[in-house]
C-alpha positions as a Markdown table, in Angstrom:
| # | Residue | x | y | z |
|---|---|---|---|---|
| 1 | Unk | 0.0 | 0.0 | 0.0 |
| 2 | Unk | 1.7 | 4.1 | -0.8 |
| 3 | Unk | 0.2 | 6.4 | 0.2 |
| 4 | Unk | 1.2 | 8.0 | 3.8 |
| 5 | Unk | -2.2 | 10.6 | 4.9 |
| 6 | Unk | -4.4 | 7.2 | 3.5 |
| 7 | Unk | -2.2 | 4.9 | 5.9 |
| 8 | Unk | -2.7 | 7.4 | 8.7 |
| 9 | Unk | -6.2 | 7.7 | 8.2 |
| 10 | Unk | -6.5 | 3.7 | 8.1 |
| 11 | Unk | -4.4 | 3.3 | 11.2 |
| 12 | Unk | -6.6 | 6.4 | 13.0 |
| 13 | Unk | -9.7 | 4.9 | 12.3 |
| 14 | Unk | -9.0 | 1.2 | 13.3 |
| 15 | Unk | -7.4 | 2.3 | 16.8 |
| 16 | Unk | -11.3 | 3.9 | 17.1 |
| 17 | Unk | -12.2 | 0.2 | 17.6 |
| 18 | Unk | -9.8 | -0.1 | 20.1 |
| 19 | Unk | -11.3 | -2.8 | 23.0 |
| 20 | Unk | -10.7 | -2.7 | 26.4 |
| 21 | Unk | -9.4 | -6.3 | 27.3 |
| 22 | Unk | -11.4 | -9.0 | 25.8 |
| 23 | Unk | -12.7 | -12.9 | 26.8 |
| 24 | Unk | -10.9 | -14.7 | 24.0 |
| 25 | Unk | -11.2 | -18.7 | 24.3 |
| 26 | Unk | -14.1 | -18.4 | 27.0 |
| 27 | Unk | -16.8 | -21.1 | 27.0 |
| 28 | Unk | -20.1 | -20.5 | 28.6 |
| 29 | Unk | -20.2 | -18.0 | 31.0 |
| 30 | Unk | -20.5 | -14.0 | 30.8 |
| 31 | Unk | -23.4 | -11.8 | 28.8 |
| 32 | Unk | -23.6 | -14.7 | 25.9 |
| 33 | Unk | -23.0 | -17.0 | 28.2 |
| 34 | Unk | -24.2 | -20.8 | 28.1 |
| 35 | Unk | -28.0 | -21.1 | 28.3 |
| 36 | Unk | -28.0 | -17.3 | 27.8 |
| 37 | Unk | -31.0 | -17.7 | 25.0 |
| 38 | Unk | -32.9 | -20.5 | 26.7 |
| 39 | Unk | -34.9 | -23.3 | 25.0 |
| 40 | Unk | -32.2 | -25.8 | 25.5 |
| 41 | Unk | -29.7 | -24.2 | 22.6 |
| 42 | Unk | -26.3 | -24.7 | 23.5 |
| 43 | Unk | -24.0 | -21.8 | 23.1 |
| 44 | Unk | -20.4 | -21.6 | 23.3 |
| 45 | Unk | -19.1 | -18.1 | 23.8 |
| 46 | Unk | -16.3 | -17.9 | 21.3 |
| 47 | Unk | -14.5 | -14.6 | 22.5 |
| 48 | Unk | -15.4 | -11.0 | 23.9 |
| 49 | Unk | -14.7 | -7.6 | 24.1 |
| 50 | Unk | -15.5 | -4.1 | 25.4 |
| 51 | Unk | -16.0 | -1.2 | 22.7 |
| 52 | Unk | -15.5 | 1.8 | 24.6 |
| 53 | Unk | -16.6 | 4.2 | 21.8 |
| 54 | Unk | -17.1 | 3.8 | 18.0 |
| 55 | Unk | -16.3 | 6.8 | 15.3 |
| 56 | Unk | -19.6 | 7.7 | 13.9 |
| 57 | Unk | -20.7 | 6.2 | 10.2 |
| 58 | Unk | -22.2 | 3.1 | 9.2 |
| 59 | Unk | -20.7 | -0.1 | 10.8 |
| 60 | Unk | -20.8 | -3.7 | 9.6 |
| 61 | Unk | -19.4 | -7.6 | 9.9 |
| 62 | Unk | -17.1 | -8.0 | 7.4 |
| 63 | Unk | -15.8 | -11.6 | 6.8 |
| 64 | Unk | -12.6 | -12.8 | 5.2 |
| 65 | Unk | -11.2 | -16.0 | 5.2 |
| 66 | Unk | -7.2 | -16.2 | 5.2 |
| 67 | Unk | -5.3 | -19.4 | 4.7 |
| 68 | Unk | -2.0 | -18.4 | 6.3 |
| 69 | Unk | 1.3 | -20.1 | 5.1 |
| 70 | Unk | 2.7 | -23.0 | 6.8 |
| 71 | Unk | 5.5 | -21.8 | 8.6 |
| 72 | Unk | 5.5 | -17.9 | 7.1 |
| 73 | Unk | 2.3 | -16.4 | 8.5 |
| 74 | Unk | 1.0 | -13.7 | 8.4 |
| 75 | Unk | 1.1 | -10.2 | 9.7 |
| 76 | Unk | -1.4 | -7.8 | 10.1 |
| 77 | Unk | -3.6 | -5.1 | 11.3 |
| 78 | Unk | -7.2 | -3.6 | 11.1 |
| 79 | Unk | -10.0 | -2.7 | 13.0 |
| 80 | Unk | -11.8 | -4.7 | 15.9 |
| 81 | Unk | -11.9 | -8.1 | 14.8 |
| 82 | Unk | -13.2 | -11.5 | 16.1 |
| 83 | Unk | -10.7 | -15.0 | 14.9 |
| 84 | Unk | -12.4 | -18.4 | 14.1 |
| 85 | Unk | -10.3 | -21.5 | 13.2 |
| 86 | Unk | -12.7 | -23.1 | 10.5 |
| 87 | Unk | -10.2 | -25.8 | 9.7 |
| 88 | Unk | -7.1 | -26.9 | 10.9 |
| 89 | Unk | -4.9 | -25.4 | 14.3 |
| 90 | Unk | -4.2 | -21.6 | 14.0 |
| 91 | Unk | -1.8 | -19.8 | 16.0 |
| 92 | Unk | -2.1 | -16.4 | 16.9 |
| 93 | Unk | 0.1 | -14.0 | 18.2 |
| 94 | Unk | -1.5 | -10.5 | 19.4 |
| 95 | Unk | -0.7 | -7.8 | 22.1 |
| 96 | Unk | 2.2 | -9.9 | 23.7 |
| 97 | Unk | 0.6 | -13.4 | 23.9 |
| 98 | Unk | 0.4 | -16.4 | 22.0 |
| 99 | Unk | -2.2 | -18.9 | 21.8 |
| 100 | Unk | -3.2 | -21.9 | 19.7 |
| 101 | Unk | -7.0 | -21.9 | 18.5 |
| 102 | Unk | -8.1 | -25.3 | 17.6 |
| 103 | Unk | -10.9 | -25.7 | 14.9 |
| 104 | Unk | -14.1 | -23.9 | 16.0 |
| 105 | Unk | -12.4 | -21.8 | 18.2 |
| 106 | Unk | -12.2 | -17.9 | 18.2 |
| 107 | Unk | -10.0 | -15.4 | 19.9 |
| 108 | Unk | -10.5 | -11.1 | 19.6 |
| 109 | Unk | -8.0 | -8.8 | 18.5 |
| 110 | Unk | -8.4 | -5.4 | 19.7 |
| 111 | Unk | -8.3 | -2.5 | 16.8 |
| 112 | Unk | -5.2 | -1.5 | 15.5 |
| 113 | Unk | -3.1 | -4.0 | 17.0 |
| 114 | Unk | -0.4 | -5.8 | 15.3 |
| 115 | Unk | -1.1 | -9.0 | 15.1 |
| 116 | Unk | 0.3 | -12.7 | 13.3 |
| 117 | Unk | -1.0 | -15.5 | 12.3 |
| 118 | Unk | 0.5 | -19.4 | 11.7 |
| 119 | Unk | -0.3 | -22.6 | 10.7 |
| 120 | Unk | 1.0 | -25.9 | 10.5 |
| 121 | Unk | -0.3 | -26.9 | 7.4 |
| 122 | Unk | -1.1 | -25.4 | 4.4 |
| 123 | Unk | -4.6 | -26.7 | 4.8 |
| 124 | Unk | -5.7 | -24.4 | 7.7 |
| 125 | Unk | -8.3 | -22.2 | 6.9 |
| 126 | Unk | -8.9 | -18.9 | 9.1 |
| 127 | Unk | -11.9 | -16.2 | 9.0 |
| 128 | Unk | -11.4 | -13.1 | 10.9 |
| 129 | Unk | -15.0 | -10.7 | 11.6 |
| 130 | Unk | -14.3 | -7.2 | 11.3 |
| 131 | Unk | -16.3 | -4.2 | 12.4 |
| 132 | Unk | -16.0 | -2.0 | 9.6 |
| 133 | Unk | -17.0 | 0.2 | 7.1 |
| 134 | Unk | -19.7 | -0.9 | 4.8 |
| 135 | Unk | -17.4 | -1.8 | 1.7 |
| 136 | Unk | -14.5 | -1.9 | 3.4 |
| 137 | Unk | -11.3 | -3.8 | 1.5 |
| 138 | Unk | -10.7 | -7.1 | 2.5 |
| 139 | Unk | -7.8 | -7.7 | 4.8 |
| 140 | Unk | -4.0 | -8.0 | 3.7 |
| 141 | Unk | -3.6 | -11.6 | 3.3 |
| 142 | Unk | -7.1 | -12.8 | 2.4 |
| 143 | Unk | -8.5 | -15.5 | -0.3 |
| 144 | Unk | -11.7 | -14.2 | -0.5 |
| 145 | Unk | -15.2 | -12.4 | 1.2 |
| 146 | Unk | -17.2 | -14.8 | 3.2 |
| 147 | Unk | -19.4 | -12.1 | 4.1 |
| 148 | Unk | -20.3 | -8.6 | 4.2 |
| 149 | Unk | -23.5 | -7.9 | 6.9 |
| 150 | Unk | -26.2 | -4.7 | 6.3 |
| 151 | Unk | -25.1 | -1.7 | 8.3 |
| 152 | Unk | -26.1 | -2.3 | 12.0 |
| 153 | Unk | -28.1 | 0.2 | 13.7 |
| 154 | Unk | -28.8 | 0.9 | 17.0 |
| 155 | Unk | -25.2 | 0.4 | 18.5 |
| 156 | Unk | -24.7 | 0.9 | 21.9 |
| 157 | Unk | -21.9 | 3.2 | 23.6 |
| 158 | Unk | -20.2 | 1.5 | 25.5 |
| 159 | Unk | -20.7 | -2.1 | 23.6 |
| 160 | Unk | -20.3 | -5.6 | 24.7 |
| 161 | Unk | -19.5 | -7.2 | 21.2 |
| 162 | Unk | -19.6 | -10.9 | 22.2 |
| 163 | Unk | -19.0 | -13.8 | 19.6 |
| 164 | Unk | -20.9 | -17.1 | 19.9 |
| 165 | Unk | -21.3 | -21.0 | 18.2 |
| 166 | Unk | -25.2 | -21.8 | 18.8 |
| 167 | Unk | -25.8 | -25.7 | 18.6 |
| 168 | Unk | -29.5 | -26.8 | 18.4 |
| 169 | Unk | -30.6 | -30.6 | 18.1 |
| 170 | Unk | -32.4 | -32.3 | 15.5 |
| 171 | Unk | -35.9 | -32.4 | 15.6 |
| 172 | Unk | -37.3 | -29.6 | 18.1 |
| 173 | Unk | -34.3 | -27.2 | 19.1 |
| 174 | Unk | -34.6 | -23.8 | 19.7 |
| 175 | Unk | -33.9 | -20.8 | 21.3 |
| 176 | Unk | -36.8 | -18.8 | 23.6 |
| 177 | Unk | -38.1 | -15.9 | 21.9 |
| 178 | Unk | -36.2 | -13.0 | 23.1 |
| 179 | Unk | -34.2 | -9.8 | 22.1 |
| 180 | Unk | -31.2 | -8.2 | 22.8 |
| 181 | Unk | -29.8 | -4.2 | 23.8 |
| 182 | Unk | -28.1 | -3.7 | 20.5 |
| 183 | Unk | -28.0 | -5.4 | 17.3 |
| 184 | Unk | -27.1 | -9.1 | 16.4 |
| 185 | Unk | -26.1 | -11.1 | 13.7 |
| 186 | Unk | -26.0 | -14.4 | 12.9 |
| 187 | Unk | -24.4 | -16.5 | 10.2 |
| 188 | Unk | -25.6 | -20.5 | 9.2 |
| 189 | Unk | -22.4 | -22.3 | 9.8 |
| 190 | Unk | -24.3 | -26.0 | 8.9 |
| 191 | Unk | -27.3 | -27.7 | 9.2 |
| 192 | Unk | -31.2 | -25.8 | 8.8 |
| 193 | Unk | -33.0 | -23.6 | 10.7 |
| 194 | Unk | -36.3 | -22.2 | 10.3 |
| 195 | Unk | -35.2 | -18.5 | 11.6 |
| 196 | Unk | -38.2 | -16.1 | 12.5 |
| 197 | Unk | -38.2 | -12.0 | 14.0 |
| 198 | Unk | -40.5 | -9.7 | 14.5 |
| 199 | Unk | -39.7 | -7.4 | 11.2 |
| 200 | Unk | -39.8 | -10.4 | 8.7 |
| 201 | Unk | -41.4 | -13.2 | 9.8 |
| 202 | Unk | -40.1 | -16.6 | 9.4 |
| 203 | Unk | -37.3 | -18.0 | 6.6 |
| 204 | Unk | -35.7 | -20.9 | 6.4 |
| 205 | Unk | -31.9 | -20.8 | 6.5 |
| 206 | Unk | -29.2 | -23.5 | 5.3 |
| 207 | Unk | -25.4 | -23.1 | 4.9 |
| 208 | Unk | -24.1 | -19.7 | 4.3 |
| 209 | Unk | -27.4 | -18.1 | 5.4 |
| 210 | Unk | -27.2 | -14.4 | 6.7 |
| 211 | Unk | -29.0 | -12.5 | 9.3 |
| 212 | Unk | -29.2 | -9.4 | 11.8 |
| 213 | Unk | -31.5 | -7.5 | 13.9 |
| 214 | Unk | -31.6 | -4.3 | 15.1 |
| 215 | Unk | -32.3 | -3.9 | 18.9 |
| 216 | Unk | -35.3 | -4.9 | 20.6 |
| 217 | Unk | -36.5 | -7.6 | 18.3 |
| 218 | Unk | -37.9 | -10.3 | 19.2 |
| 219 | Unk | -36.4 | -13.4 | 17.5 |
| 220 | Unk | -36.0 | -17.0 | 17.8 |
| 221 | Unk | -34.4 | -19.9 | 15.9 |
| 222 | Unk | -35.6 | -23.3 | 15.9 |
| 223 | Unk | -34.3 | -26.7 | 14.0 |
| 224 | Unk | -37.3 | -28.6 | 12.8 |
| 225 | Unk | -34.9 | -31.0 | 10.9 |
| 226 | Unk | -33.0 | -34.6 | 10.8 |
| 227 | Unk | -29.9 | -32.8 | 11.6 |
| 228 | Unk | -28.1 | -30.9 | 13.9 |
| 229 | Unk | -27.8 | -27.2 | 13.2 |
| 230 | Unk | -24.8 | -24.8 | 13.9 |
| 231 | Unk | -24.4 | -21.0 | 13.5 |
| 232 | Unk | -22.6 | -18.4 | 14.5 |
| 233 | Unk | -23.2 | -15.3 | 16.2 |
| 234 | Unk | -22.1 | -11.6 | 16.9 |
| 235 | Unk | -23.6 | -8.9 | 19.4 |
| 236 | Unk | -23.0 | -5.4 | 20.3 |
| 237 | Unk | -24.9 | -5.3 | 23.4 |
| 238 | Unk | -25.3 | -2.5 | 26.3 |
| 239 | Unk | -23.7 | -3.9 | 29.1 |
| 240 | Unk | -26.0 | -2.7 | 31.8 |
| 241 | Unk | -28.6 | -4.4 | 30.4 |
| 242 | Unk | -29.9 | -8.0 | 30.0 |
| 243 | Unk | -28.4 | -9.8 | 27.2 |
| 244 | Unk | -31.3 | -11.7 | 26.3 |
| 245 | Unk | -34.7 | -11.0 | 27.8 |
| 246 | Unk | -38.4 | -12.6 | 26.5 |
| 247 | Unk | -40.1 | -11.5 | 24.3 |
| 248 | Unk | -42.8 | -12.3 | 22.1 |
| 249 | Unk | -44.2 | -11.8 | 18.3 |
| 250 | Unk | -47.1 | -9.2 | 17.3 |
């Protein structure tokens, strides 16, 4: 990359994102937290991590996967960001500490922090969830998009932004309906869900299926089907309020 003011501005505008420790590795637990959306679901908090302020603008998840070489990594840096090992071991190096994420599981890296990542194969396949700017270019490093979300609205200041894997089983798991302080979304990692809010009733959603909420909505997901369904899911969530309260549909 030339260009010294555009660097600058890059580096300004990531360290905007900056979190304030994070949860990386935790299961269960905290604001997302196992059980934390009822109806049996089992969720696995991947990482957390404070967002103390957030410049103003549109904001979204932007998803890249990275297949680091074996041996040469990778080095890095961009705004906040959430790390999930989709195949393969990963290591990570960030703010003075290493640690090695086996597949499914996720780490934070706080905004505008140097950071490197390893493998020990070529086959390992990383995806790193940034909040960014709508249209934002993919990281340094990447293969390709995996996804780019709909700006969020309704983002809290201060923000929990928690990372979670949401199992349900076969044939009748679900979440409770509920809704959330701030805005969630939520990507089909495998399996089927039949996926209802309040703003667009009910749509069924396989592999690769996208989507988000703004505050206060009531939602639930349930798995009608033969199989076992996973996805994943991010939050922005005001921490003085409950994560995940009842709710219900009009």
């Amino acid at each position: 990359m030339s260009g010294g003011p555009k660097v600058a501005l890059a580096l300004a505008a990531a360290s905007a994102f900056a979190a304030c420790g994070d949860d990386s590795n935790a299961v269960g637990g905290g604001a997302g937290g196992a059980g934390a959306l009822g109806g049996g679901a089992r969720v696995d908090t991947l990482a957390g991590a404070t967002l103390a302020a957030h410049p103003p603008g549109a904001l979204a998840w932007l998803a890249d996967e990275i297949r680091p070489p074996a041996g040469e990594g990778l080095t890095h840096r961009h705004e906040l960001a959430f790390v999930y090992a989709r195949r393969g071991s990963h290591r990570l190096q960030a703010a003075g500490r290493e640690r090695t994420l086996a597949p499914s599981q996720g780490a934070a890296v706080r905004g505008g922090s140097l950071h490197h990542h390893d493998a020990d194969d070529d086959g390992a396949v990383l995806w790193e969830f940034r909040l960014a700017r709508p249209g934002a270019a993919a990281v340094r490093g990447a293969t390709r998009r995996v996804f780019e979300s709909e700006p969020l609205r309704g983002i809290p200041a201060p923000a929990e932004a928690s990372f979670l894997a949401v199992t349900l089983a076969p044939r009748g798991g679900r979440t409770t309906v509920h809704a959330h302080p701030g805005p969630e979304l939520i990507y089909q990692l495998s399996g089927r869900i039949d996926y209802q809010n309040a703003l667009i009733g009910t749509t069924r959603l396989g592999p690769g299926g996208l989507e988000g909420i703004p505050p206060e909505t009531a939602v639930q997901k349930r798995n009608p089907y033969k199989e076992p369904a996973v996805f994943l899911s991010w939050f922005l969530v005001d921490p003085d309020r409950p994560f995940a309260p009842k709710a219900s549909f009009p």
